[in-house]
N, C-alpha and C positions, 0 to 999 in steps of 0.2 A: 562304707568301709567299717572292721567291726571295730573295738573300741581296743583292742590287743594291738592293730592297727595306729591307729591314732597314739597310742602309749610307747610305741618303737621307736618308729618313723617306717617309712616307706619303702625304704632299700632295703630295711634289717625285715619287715613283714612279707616280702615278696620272694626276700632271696635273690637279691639280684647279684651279688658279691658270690655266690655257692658256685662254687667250680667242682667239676666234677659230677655235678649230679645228672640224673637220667636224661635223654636228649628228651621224652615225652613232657617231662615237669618242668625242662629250660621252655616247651616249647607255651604249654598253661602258664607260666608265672608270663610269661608275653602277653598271652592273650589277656590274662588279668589288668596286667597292666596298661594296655592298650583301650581295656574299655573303660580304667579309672580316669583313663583322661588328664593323670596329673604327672606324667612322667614326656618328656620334653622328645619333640620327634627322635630327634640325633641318639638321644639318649635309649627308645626303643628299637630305633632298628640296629643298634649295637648289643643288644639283646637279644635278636630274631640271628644276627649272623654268629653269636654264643651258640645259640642252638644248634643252629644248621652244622658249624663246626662240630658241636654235639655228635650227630648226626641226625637230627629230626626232618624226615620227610615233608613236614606240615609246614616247619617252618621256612624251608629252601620251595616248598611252593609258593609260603607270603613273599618270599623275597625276590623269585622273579616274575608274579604279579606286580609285586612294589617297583621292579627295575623295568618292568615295561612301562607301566604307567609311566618313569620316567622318562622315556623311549631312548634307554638304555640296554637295547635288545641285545648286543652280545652278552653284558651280564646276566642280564634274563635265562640267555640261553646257558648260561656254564651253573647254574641254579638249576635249569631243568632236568641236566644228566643227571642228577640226586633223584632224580624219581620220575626216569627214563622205563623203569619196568612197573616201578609200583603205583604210578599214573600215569596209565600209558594214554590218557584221554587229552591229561592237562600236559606232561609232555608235546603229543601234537599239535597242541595248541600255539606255545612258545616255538616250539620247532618250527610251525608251519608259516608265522610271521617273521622269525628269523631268516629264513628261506625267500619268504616272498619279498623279502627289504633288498634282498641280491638281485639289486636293478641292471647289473651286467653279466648275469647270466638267468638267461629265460626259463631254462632247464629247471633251474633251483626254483623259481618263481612258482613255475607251475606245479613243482612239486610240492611248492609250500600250500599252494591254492587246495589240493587233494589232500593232505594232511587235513585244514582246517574244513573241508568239508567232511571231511569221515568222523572230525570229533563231533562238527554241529548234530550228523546223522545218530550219533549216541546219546549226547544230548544236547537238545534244540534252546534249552536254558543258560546256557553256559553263553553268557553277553561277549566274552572277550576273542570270540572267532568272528563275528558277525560284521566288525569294522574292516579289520583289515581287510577281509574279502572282497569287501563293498571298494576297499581304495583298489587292489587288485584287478578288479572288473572295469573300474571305474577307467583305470591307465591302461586298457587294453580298447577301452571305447565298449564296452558290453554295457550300454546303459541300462538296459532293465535288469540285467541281474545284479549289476550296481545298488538300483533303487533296490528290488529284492531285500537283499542286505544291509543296505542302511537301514530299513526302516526297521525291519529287526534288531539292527542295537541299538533306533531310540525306543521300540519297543522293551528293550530291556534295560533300559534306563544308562544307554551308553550314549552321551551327548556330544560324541563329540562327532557322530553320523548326521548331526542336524543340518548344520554349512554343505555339506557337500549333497547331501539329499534334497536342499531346498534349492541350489544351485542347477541340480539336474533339470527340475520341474519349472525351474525359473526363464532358463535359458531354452526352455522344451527339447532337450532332447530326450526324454522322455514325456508322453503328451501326461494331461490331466485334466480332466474337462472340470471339475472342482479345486479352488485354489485356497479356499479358506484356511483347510487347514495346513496349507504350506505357511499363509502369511503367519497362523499362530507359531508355527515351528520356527519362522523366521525371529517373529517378535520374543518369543519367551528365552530363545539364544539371545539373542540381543540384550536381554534384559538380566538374566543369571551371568552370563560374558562377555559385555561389550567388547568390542574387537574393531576393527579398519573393516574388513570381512562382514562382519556383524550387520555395521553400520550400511554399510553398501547394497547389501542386499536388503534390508529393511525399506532404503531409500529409493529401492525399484523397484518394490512392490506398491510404494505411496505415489510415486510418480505414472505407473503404468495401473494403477488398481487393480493386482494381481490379489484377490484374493479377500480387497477391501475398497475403500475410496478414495480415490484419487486425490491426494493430498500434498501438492507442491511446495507449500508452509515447510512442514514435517520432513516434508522431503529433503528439503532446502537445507538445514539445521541438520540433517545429520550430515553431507555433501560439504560444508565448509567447515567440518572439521578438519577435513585433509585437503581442501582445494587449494589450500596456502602451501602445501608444501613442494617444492619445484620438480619433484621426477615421478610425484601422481598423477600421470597423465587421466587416467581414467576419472581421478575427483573432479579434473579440470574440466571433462567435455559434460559429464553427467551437470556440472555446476551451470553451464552453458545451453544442454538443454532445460533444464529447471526454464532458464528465462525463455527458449523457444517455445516454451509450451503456455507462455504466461498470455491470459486474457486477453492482455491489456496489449494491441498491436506496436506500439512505439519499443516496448520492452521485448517485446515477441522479436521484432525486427532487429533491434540492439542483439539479443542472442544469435539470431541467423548471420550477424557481420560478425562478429564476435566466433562462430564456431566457424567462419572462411580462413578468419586470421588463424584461430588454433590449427587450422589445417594445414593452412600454409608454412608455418613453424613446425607443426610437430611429426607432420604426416600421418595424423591420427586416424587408423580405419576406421573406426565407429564413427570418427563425422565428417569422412568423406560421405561413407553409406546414411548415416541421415539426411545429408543433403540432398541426397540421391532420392531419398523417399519423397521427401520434401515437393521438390521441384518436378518429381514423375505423378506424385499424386495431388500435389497444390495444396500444399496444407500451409497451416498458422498464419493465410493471409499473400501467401504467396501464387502468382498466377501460374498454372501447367505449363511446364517448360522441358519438354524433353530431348533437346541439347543438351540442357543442361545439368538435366540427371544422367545422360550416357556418362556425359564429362566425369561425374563424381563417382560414380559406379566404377567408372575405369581406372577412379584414383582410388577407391576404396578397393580393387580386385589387386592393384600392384602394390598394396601395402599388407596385401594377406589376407584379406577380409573373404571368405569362404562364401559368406552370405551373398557377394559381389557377382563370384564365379555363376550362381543360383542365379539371381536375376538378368547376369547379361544371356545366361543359357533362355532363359524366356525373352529376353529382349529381342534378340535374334531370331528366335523361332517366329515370333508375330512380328517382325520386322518393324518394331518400334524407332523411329529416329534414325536405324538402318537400314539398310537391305536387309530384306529377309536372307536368310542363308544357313538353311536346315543342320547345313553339316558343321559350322560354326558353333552353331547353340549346341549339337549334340557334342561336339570337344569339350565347351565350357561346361556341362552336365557331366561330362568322365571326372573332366580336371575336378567336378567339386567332392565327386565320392569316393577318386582316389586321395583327396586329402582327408575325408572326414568320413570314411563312410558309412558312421552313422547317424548323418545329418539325410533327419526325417524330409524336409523338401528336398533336396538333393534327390534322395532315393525315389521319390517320388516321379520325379522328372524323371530322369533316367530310363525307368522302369514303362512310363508313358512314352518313349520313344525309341525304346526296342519294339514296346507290344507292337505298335504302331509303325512300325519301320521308318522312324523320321529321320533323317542326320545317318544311316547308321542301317544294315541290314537287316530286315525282322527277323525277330527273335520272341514269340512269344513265351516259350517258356524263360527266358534270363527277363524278360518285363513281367512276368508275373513274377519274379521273384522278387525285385525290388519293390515293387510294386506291392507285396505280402509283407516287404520289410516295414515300410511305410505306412500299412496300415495296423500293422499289430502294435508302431507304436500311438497310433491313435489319430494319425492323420486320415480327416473325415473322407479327404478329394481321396485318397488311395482307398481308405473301405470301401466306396462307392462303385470304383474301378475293380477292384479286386470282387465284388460280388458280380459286375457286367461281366466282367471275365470267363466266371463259373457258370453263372448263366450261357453263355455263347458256348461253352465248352472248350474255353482257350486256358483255363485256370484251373488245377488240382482243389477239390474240395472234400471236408471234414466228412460233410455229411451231405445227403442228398441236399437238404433244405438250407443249405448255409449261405447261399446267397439271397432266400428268401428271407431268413433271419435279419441280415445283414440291412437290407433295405428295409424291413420293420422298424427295426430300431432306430434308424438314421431316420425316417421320415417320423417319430415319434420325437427325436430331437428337432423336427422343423428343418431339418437337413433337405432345402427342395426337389436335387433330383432325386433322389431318394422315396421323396412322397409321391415323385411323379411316376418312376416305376411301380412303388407299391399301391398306391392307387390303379393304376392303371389294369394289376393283376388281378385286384380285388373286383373290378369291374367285369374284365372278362372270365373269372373263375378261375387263371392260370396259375395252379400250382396251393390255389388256398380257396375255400368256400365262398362261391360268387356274393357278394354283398353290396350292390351298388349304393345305397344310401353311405354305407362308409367310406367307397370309394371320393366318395364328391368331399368328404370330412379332406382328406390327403390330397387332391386334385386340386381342390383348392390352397391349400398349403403350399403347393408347386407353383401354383400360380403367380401368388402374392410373393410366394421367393423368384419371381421372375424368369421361371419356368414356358416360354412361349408354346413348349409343344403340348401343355397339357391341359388348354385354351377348348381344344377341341372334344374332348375324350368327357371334360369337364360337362361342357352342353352336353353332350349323348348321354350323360348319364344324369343330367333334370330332364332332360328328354322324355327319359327311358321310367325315370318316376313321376310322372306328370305335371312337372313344375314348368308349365309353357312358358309363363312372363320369365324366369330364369334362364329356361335354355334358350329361348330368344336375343335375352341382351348376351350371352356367352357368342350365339351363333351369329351374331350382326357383327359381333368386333371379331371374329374369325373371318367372315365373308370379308371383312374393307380390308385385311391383313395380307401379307408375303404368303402367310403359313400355305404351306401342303396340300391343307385342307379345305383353304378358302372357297371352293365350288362345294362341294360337296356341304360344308355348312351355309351358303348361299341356297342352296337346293331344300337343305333343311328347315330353314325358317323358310322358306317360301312354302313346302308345306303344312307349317303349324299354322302361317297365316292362310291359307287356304284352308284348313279345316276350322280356324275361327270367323272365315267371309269375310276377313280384312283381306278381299280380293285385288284393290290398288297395291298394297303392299308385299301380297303374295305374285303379282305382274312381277313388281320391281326386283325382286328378290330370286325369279327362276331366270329370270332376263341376265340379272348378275350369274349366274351361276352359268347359263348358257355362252356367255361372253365370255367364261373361264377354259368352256370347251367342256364344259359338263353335258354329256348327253343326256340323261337322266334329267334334267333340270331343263333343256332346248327343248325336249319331248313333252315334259309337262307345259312351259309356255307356250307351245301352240297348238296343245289341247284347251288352253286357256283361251286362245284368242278364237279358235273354232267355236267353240262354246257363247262366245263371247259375240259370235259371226262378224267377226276382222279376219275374213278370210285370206284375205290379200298377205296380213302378216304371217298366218299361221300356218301359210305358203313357203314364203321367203323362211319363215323359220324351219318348217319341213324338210326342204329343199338344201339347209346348210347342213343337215346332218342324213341325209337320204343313205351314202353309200354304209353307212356302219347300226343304222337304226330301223329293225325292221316294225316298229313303233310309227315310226315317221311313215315310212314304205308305204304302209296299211295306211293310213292316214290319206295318203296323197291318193292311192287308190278310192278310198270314198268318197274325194274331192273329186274327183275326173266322173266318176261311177255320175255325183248328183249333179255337176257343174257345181258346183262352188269357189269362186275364185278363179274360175278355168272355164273354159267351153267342156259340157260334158260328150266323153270322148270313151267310150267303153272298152276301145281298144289297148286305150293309155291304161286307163282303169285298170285292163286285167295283166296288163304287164308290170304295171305298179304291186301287183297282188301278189303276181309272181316271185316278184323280187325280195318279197316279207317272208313269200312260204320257203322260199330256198334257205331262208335264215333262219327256218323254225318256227314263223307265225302259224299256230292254231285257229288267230282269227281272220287271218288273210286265207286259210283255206277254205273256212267257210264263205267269209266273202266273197269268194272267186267261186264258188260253185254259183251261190244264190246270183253272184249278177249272172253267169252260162246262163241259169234258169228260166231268166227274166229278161235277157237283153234279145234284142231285135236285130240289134247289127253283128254282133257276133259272129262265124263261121258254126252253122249246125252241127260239124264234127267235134268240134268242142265238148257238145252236150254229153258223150263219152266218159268226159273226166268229171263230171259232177257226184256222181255213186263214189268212185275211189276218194276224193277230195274230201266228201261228205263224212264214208267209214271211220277214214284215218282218225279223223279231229271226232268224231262221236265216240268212237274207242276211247280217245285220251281225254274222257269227258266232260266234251262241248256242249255245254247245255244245248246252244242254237241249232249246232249242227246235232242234235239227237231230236229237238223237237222240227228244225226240215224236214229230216228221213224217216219220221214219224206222220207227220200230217201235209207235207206236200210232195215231196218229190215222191215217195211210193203208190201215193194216191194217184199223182200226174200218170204214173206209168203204169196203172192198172193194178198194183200189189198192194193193196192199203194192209194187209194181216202181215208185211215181213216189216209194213211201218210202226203197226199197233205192238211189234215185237222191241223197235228201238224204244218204242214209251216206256214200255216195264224195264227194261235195261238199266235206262233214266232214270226211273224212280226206285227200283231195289240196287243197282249197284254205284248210283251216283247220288241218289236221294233227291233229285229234281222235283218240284214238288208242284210244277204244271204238266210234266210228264202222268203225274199222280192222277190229276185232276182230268187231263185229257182220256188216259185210259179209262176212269170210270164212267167215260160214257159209254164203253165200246162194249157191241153186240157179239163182240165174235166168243166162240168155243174157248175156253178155261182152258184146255188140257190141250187144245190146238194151239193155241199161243205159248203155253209151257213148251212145249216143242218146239217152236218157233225163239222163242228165246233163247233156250238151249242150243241153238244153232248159232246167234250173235253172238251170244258169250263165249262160245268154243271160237268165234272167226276173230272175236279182238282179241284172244289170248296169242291167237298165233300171227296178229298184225303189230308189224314193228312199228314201236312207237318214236323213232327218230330216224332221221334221212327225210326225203322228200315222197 
């Protein structure tokens, strides 16, 4: 202050006594005063309302800023129409929470809500649109434009968004996979405003480690500052869990009798529904009792408790402690999202039993909606759903790859089915660039999240990079397992161990998989025991899969053809052959000529069908059947040059490389045989290569 100042005094240097003077220099000698600090509240805003009488625009703004701040909003508003035209920003402002505070009429409400968005749109600085919004959204259940909003005026240093902001993310009805900085929001309110509010929410963040550590002490101490008082219900149960949650089982226990009593006196929802957790999931020392939790559920859903409605709607559907009874659970699922509907489980369910048609007529599109509800606010099980969905093509999506996004990101949070689809994709190149080494990074992630279906996919893909000792212990606990898959990974390790000549163990292990009904796996054990000359089994095992395996077929036919296992029977033989070729055996048709060739008891008309038998399977290049038609059968029949023609056949259009070897013995004419092959290769272009 200057020393002219100092020499007056303070009234006489300001002019606070000047009547009369310009409404601009009533509205400066305020501001002056305001920032000397030594002029007494009462005393300055008896000075700002000189002005405004005055007429000063500036200062009928201070003063329904100053009368909201009081949340003296009508005043506010009779202050606004002063500079209704000539701020028309800050008008809207006062106007537009004057409006939204007309709790009985919606019309006004909403209109208040457009006011304050059109000022925010002018400008995004302007801190005193940003709360009330947030409470606006907030009482309409719009939780994220809620949050939106709040956090916008503690970003602009309007704190009193903090309580209700941390409340949202507390209660999750808005998710947030990071909570740190909620607890700081919570703590440093607590600390500039102690409050009841305050306190309470501080003490659930220590108690639940929202953000921090769990700290029951801290917790405890802020809890009984109100739990003395008789109609805080809420200090009273919170105080009761402190000791439910306490180490030490005598006091653990004392709280659990202790929150029956408060139940039974207060009818308190939150500890009928603790109890119900309790006893459903046997916590604090307590043994699983789920009587017990229906009991409490059922007392917690007729006291109000929403959450209640949510769990009996699961309770029912898995027929937990009741009957199952689809359309029960899908009632208690309506009931919960016509009371709340935007309680994230809630939505969740719901949306899982329209897609689904549980309870309730399918409706995929009304379950993807909820369903889209659910996961936009961050509920992981509805991301998950919502990307199978767009996948299957049951769910509206952003963008082509948004279900692939979707399950990236979740299985990068360790989210298991998530890693088990995107692994699974990465494996087989569907929809992103095949990568098997990364797939097994995610597949295993599935795993260890307790993913059973991804057991299998896992082995195929150490399989598939040469990690044997890997995909073996994967494929041993697939094959003893329920899963799907268990033959077929039976079959699998039965041939790693086959190509390592841990032949006992590749027995053991096609045997399992043939005992599954694996053909593929019966096929190779009783090439195993032929091999092995246990003919006797590799019979019986033949013979269980004869009508579907023309693997087997051929097999038995070579058995009958030498006698192995059998009296040799050439007739059995070549009906056994038959029965392969009709299935498409290439080597049953060779076999079936060569034994015509060679057998004695056969009927001589037969020997007819050795030439066709022979063409067909040399066409679809059989090696055997090109070097027969080469060096015996056309030899046998006087035409050795149309046999010397299948050898080059063999070696230029099959690359046989005893065809090669046989020809360069042979005498005949170059440009004879050029002709002569040119006649085969013209007769297998035009022989079909499928039928019999």
């Amino acid at each position: 202050m200057n020393k002219l100042c100092l020499a007056v005094g303070l009234s006489v240097c300001l002019g606070l006594s000047a009547c009369g003077d310009d409404p601009n220099d009533l509205f400066m000698k305020c501001r002056v005063a305001e920032t000397s600090g030594e002029v007494p509240q009462e005393k300055l805003i008896e000075m700002y309302r000189e002005a405004v009488d005055a007429g000063s625009v500036d200062a009928a703004l201070y003063m329904a800023y100053y009368e909201l701040g009081n949340n003296n909003i009508v005043s506010a508003r009779n202050y606004a129409e002063k500079f209704r035209t000539s701020r028309p920003n800050d008008f809207n402002i006062i106007n537009g929470i004057f409006l939204i505070n007309d709790t009985k009429n919606q019309e006004n409400m909403d209109r208040g809500a457009e006011l304050l968005k059109e000022a925010i749109a002018k400008n995004k600085t302007n801190s005193n649109a940003y709360y009330p919004l947030g409470e606006y959204y907030f009482k309409k259940k719009d939780y994220e434009k809620a949050v939106q909003n709040y956090e916008m005026a503690v970003q602009n240093r309007d704190f009193r968004a903090r309580i209700p902001l941390a409340r949202i993310y507390l209660d999750n009805l808005v998710h947030r996979d990071e909570l740190e900085s909620v607890f700081r929001l919570v703590y440093q309110e607590q600390h500039d405003h102690p409050s009841r509010e305050s306190d309470m929410l501080l003490a659930k963040c220590y108690m639940e480690g929202l953000g921090t550590v769990i700290d029951l002490d801290k917790a405890g101490m802020l809890i009984n500052k109100y739990s003395s008082r008789t109609n805080d219900l809420e200090a009273q149960f919170l105080e009761l869990k402190v000791m439910v949650m306490n180490k030490n089982p005598e006091v653990s226990a004392k709280g659990i009798a202790g929150m029956k009593e408060f139940l039974r006196k207060t009818n308190y929802p939150d500890a009928a529904y603790e109890l119900y957790e309790i006893y459903f999931n046997g916590l604090y020392g307590q043994n699983r009792d789920v009587k017990e939790a229906v009991h409490y559920v059922r007392m917690a859903q007729s006291a109000g408790s929403n959450r209640a409605l949510v769990a009996l709607s699961r309770i029912y559907l898995e027929g937990i402690g009741v009957n199952k009874d689809e359309n029960e659970a899908f009632s208690f699922a309506r009931r919960a999202i016509e009371v709340s509907p935007n309680d994230v489980e809630a939505a969740y369910l719901i949306g899982v039993m329209y897609a689904d048609g549980v309870g309730t007529k399918k409706d995929s599109e009304k379950g993807f909606e909820y369903i889209n509800q659910a996961a936009e606010a961050g509920n992981r099980d509805a991301l998950f759903r919502k990307a199978m969905m767009i996948q299957d093509g049951r769910g509206a999506s952003l963008n082509g790859n948004e279900a692939l996004v979707i399950f990236e990101n979740l299985a990068k949070s360790d989210y298991a089915p998530a890693a088990f689809q995107y692994g699974e994709l990465l494996f087989y190149g569907m929809g992103v660039e095949r990568n098997v080494n990364e797939s097994i990074l995610y597949l295993k992630k599935a795993v260890n999240g307790g993913v059973a279906e991804a057991l299998f996919p896992l082995a195929s893909a150490y399989d598939e990079v040469g990690d044997a000792e890997s995909a073996l212990a994967w494929y041993r606990m697939v094959a003893s397992s329920e899963d799907i898959n268990a033959a077929e990974a039976a079959a699998r390790a039965a041939d790693i161990y086959f190509e390592l000549h841990n032949y006992p163990e590749a027995e053991k292990f096609f045997k399992m998989a043939a005992d599954h009904g694996h053909t593929v796996g019966a096929e190779n054990l009783g090439r195993m025991y032929y091999i092995q000359g246990k003919y006797d089994e590799a019979r019986e095992t033949f013979m269980k899969i004869a009508k579907q395996s023309s693997y087997a077929q051929t097999f038995l036919g070579i058995m009958y053809e030498r006698g192995q296992g059998v009296q040799k029977n050439d007739v059995y033989a070549s009906e056994w052959y038959e029965k392969a070729i009709a299935r498409g055996s290439i080597d049953a048709r060779y076999l079936e000529a060569a034994l015509i060739f060679s057998s004695k008891t056969l009927p001589d008309e037969m020997r007819s069908e050795i030439e066709p038998l022979l063409t067909k399977s040399a066409c679809q290049g059989h090696a055997e059947s090109i070097m027969f038609l080469g060096l015996k059968y056309y030899a046998s029949v006087g035409n050795s040059d149309e046999g010397f023609a299948w050898l080059m056949y063999g070696a230029r259009d099959h690359g046989i490389n005893e065809a090669s070897l046989a020809l360069s013995k042979v005498k005949t004419s170059r440009d004879y045989l050029e002709s002569k092959y040119s006649s085969v290769k013209s007769m297998c272009s035009q022989t079909p290569l499928t039928g019999n």
